[in-house]
N, C-alpha and C positions, 0 to 999 in steps of 0.2 A: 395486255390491252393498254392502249395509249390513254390518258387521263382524260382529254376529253369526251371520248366514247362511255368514260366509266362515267363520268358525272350525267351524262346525259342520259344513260340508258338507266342509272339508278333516280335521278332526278324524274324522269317520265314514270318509273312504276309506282315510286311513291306519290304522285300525284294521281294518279287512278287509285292507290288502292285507298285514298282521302275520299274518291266521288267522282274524278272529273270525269267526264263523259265526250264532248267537244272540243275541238283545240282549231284554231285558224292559223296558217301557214300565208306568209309569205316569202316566196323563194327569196335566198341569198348563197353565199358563201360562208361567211364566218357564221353562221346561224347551219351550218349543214350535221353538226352531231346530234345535237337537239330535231332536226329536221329528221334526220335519216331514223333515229328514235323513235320519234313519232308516227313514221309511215309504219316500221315494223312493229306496232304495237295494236292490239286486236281489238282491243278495250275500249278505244274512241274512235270517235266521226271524225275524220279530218278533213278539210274545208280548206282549199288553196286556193286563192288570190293571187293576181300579178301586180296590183296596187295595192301598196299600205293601208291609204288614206282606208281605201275602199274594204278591206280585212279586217281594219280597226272596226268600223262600223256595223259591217258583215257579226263581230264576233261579241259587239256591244247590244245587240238584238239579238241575239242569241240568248246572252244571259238576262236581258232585260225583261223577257219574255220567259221565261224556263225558272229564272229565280237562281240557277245554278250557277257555278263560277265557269267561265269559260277561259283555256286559253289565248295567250295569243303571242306570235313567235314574230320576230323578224332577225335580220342583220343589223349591223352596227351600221354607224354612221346617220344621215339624211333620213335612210327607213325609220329609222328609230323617232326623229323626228317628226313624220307623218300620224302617228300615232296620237299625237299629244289632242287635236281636238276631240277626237273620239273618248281619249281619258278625261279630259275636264269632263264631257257630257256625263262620263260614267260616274266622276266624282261628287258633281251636281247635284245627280238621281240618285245616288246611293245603287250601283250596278256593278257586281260582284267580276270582278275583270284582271286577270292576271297575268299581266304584261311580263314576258320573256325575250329582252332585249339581249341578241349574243354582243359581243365589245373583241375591240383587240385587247391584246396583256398589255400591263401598265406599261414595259419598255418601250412601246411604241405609241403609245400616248403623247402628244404637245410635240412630235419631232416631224410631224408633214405626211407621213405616214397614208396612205390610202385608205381611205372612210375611216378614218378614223377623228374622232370627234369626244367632248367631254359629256359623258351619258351620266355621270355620277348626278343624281337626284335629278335627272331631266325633266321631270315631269312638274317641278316642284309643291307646293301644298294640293295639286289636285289629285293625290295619289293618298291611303289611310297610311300604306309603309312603304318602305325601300331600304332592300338590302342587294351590296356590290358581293356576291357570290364566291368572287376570288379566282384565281387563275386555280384550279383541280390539279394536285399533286398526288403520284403514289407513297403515300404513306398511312400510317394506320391511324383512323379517327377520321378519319375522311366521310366513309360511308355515314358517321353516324350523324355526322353535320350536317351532310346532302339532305338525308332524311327530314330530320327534326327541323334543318328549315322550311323543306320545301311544306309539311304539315302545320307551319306555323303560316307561312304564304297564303295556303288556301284557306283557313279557318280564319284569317283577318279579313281575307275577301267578305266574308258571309258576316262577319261582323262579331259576336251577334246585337243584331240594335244598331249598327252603324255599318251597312254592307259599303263597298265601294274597290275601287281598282289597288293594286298593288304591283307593284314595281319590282322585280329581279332583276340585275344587269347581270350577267354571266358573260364572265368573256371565256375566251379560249387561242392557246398555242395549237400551232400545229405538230404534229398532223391531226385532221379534222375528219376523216373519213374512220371506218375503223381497219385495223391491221391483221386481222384476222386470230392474234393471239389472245388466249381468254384467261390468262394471269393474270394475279394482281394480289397484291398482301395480304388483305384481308379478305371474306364474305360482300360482296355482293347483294347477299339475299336480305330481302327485307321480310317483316313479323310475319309469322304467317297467319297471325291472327287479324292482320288487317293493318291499319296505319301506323307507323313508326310511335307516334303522340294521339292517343285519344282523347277529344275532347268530352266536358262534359257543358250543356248547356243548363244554365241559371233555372230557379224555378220563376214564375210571371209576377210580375211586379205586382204590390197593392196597387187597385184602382183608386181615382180621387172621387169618391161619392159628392155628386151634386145635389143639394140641395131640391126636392120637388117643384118643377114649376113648369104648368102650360106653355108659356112664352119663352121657349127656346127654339133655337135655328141649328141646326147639324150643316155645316159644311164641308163637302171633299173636295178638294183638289188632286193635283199630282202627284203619283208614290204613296195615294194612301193604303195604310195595312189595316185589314181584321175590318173591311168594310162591312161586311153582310151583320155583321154581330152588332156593329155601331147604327147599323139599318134600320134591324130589328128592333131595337131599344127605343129610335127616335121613333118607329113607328107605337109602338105601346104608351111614349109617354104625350103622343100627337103635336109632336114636331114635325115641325114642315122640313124637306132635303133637298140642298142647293148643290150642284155633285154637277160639276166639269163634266165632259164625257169619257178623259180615259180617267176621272177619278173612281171609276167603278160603282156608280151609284144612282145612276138615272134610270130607275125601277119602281114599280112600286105605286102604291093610293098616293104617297108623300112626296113623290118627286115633282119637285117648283122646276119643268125645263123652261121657265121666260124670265128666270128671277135676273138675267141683265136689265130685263127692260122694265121691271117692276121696280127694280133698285135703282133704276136709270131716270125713275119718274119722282118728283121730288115728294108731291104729296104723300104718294103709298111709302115710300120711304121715311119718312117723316112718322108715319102712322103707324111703322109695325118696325118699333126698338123695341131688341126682346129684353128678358134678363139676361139670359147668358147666351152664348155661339159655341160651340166647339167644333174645333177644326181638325180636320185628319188632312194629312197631305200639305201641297203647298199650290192654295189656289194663286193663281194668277193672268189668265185670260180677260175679265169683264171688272175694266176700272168702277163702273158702279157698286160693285160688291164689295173690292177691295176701299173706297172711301166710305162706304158703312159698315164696313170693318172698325174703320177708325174710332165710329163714334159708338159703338160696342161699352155699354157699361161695365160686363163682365165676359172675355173673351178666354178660353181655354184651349190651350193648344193642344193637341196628342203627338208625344214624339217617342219613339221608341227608344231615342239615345237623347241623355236630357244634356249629352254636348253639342249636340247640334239642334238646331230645331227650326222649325219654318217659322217667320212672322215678320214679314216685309212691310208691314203697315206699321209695325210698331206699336203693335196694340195691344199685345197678350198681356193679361193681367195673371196668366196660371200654366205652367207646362207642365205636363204629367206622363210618366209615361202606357197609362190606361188610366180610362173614366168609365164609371157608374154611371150611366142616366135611369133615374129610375120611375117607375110610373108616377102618373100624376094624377090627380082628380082633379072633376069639374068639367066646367063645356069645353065645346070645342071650338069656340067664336075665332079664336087665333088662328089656330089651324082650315078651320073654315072660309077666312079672310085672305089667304093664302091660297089655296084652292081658286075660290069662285074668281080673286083676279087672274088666279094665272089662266082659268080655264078662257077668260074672256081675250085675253091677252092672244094667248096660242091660236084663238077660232080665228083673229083677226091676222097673226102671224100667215096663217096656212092658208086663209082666204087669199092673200095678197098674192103668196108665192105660188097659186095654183092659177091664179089671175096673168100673171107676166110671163108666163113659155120660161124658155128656159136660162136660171140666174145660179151665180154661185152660191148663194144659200139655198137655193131648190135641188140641186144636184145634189149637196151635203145631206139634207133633210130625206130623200129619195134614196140615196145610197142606203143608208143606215136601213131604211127601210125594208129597201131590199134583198138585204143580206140574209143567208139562212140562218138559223140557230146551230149553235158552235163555231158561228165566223170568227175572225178577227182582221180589225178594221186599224190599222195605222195610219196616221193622221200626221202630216205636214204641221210645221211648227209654227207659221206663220198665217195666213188667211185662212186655211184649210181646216185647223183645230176652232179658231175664231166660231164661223161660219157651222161649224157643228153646233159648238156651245150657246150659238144663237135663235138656231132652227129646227136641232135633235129633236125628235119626240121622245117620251120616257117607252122605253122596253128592256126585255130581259134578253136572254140567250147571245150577244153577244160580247167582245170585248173588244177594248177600243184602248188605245197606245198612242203615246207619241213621246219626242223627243226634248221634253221638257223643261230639263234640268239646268240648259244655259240656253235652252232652245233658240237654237243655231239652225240653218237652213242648207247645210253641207251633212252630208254622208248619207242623207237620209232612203239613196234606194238599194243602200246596203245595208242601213239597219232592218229596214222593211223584210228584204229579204235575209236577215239572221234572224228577226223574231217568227216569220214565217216558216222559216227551217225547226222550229223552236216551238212550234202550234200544232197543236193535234187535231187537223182542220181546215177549211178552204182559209184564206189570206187573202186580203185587200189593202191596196195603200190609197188613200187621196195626198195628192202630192199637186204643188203649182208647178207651172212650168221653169220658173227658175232652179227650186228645189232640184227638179227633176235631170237638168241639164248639168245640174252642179256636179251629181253623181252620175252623170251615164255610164262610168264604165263600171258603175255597179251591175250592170246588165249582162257583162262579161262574165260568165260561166267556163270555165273547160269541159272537154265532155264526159268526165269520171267525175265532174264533181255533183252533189245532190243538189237535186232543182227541187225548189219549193212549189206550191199550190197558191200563187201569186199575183193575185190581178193588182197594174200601176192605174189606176182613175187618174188622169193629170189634164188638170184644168190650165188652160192655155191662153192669157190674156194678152203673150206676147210683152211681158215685163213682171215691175213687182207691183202688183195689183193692190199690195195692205196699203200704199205712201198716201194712195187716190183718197182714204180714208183719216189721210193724217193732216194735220196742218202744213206741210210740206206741198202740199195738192197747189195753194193759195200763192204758191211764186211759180209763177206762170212761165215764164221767160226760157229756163234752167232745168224747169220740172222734166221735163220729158225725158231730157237727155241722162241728167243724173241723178233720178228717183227713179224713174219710168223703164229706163233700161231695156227698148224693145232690142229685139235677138231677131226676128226673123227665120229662126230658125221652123224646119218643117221635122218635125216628130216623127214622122213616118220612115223620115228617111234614116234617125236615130236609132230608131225600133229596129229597123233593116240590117241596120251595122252591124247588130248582134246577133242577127237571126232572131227577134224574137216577135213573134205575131203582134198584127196592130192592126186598130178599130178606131173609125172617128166618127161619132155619134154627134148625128145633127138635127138632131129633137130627143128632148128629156123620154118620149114615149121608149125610143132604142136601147135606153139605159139599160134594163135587164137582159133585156138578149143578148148586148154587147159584152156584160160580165161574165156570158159563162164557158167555159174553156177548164184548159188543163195547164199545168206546168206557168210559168212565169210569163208575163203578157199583156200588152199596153192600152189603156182604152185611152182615146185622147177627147175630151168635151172643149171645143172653145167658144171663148167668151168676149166681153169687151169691158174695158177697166172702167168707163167713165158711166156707162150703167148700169156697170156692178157696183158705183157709189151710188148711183140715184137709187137703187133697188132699194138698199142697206140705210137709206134716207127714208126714205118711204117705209119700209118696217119698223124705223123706231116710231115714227108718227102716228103708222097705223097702232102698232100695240100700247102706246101711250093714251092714244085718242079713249080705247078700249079700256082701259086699264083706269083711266080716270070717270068714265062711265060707269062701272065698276062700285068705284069707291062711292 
């Protein structure tokens, strides 16, 4: 057996018999031992790509969704580099992602070589490890090294406390195919009692017991863990819940969905500093929450890993990694005050947007709506997540995702469709049009590969609709061209390219009809940027207006 065959077919069973399940392919050459591996191995779904960019992503939603490690394979060279956005986002979010980059041998390294390029630590701090694998020789001891890394590989993915991608560059001499001889020095076989190294996982950390007190605030953001438990607590001790939509927590008597525009409002703001905050996750959507963040007299962060930890206001006064809230006594005026603005708030929110036909907040607000219980709803990183976090109603049964970690507006209809492969359940993305355009060849399937249960929502302003909203709007002159970004392009015809069914829905009443189908498939809503600002004007004023009536 030729040494690349050996490492590669020992290297793939020791990685199943860790857990893996998934692995993403994109075709190469110097990547063909690993490749050819992988097809003949029974144990995973394999998922092939013609585009990197597009496979990275593809296998970033996969694990980002499932929670499991997924791999992911290319060639040396450029391939290798196509990967790198996709790893920052995994690194970002803490998403369990195990890059298998093949490499030429060092000989051929810095001499001109064909694709050949310096991979050594490519990916640089956005990756938890990286180990250069070495060029596979027959000799004895080999086996055991294949092993006990590739078991050290997957278990740094999961973390534990600190998941994120990791990095193998393997390269390989030829010959790359196998030779049909099944010699070799030593065994082959791995334990048969399961992984080469088993791990054992830590017992739970002491929680930090908070002190008693009515006036607290629970906030989720993105990537929070052990939410329903943090749920339950703040509801017994009648804490109000300020919960993003994919931070998993807009449910529930407790959940505050208007708290932008409550904290957006100076008085109510002003008027309800609690004692303490704790946060799960890392909010960052609605600058009003994040600058009363600021003024937090006592702020607790929850971090699973207390090396790393969210708090971009710079406000944490305590990181732990669990907290105690424990019940409290006395009224409920806090929690009450909270309540009856936000209910005044939302009545004026929903009055509005039921008033103007059809707006990107009403689409948002409406989808969600109409999704059934055990959906999953991925969300665009830019207007599209906004626009939920503004308009969402509080409900249970489904779950809501996005790419939030460097949230970037590339890969996004290959993440969609790896967490949708990855969801036991229909699938939904809202996605803009730019997003959407970014990745179309995410929409490239071959016809062995698994098709997800995946409806694209892509709202289509014909630019990037979030600038209209920014101070950027205000230089008139310039705006159009290099903010505005119109494409012109006709979606239908994009849809087409792929073979994949398309719907354009021209009254919000279509909306549900339009979503229901099978297999992957485009609904396209368009809209217009300059009264998608007026709209998103008009809703803070109306829930303000309300919200100060209120108080």
């Amino acid at each position: 057996m030729n040494p690349a065959t050996a490492l590669a077919s020992v290297l793939v069973d020791e990685l199943v018999r860790c857990g893996l399940t998934d692995v993403v392919l994109a075709p190469g050459s110097r990547s063909a031992p690993l490749a050819l591996a992988l097809h003949a191995e029974s144990r995973v779904r394999l998922h092939v790509r013609i585009d990197e960019r597009s496979a990275s992503f593809l296998a970033l939603g996969l694990a980002k969704r499932s929670a499991r490690p997924v791999a992911l394979l290319c060639s040396s060279g450029t391939a290798a580099a196509n990967f790198h956005p996709a790893v920052i986002e995994a690194g970002e979010s803490g998403v369990p992602l195990l890059v298998l980059t093949a490499d030429r041998p060092p000989e051929l390294r810095g001499t001109g070589a064909n694709q050949t390029i310096d991979q050594i630590k490519l990916y640089g701090s956005a990756v938890r490890w990286f180990a250069e694998v070495g060029v596979p020789e027959e000799r004895p001891g080999q086996v055991a090294y294949w092993r006990s890394l590739a078991c050290r590989a997957y278990q740094r993915t999961l973390g534990p406390g600190d998941p994120g991608p990791v990095h193998l560059n393997v390269a390989f001499r030829e010959p790359l195919i196998p030779d049909g001889d099944m010699n070799w020095c030593e065994s082959l076989d791995g334990d048969v009692n399961g992984p080469w190294v088993r791990t054992r996982v830590a017992p739970p950390p002491v929680a930090l017991h908070i002190p008693p007190t009515r006036r607290g605030v629970l906030v989720v953001g993105d990537g929070a863990a052990n939410v329903r438990r943090y749920i339950a607590a703040a509801g017994m001790a009648g804490w109000p819940v300020l919960s993003e939509p994919n931070g998993g927590g807009r449910y529930g008597d407790h959940a505050i969905s208007t708290y932008h525009f409550l904290l957006g409002t100076p008085e109510f703001a002003e008027a309800h500093q609690p004692d303490v905050v704790v946060t799960l996750g890392r909010p960052g959507l609605s600058r009003p929450l994040l600058t009363w963040l600021k003024r937090a007299q006592e702020h607790i962060v929850v971090a699973p890993d207390l090396a790393r930890w969210p708090d971009p206001t710079r406000s944490a006064t305590q990181v732990a990694q669990a907290v105690e809230i424990p019940v409290a006594s006395g009224d409920d005026t806090w929690l009450h005050s909270w309540r009856a603005a936000d209910a005044a708030a939302r009545a004026a929110i929903d009055g509005l947007l039921d008033s103007t036909g059809l707006s990107e907040p009403r689409l948002a607000r409406d989808l969600v709506d109409a999704l059934p219980n055990g959906a999953l709803l991925f969300s665009g990183s830019s207007m599209p997540i906004r626009d939920l976090d503004q308009a969402m109603r509080p409900r249970r049964g489904i779950r809501v995702m996005a790419s939030r970690g460097a949230s970037g507006i590339d890969g996004l209809v290959s993440t969609a469709m790896g967490a949708a492969l990855g969801h036991n359940g229909p699938s939904f993305a809202l996605l803009g049009d730019l997003s959407f355009l970014h990745d179309q060849n995410g929409l490239i399937l071959g016809p062995r590969e698994p098709r997800p249960d995946l409806c694209f929502v892509v709202v289509n302003n014909d630019g990037g609709g979030i600038f209209s909203l920014l101070p950027q709007a205000a230089v008139r002159d310039p705006f159009e061209r290099v903010f505005g970004t119109p494409h012109g392009v006709d979606l239908g015809y994009v849809a087409a390219a792929s073979g994949t069914p398309y719907t354009l829905v021209g009254d919000i009443s279509e909306l549900g009809k339009a979503l229901r189908g099978e297999g992957p498939r485009v609904v396209e809503v368009r809209t217009e940027r300059e009264p998608n600002a007026l709209v998103h004007a008009q809703l803070r004023e109306a829930a303000q207006t309300a919200i100060r009536a209120a108080l």
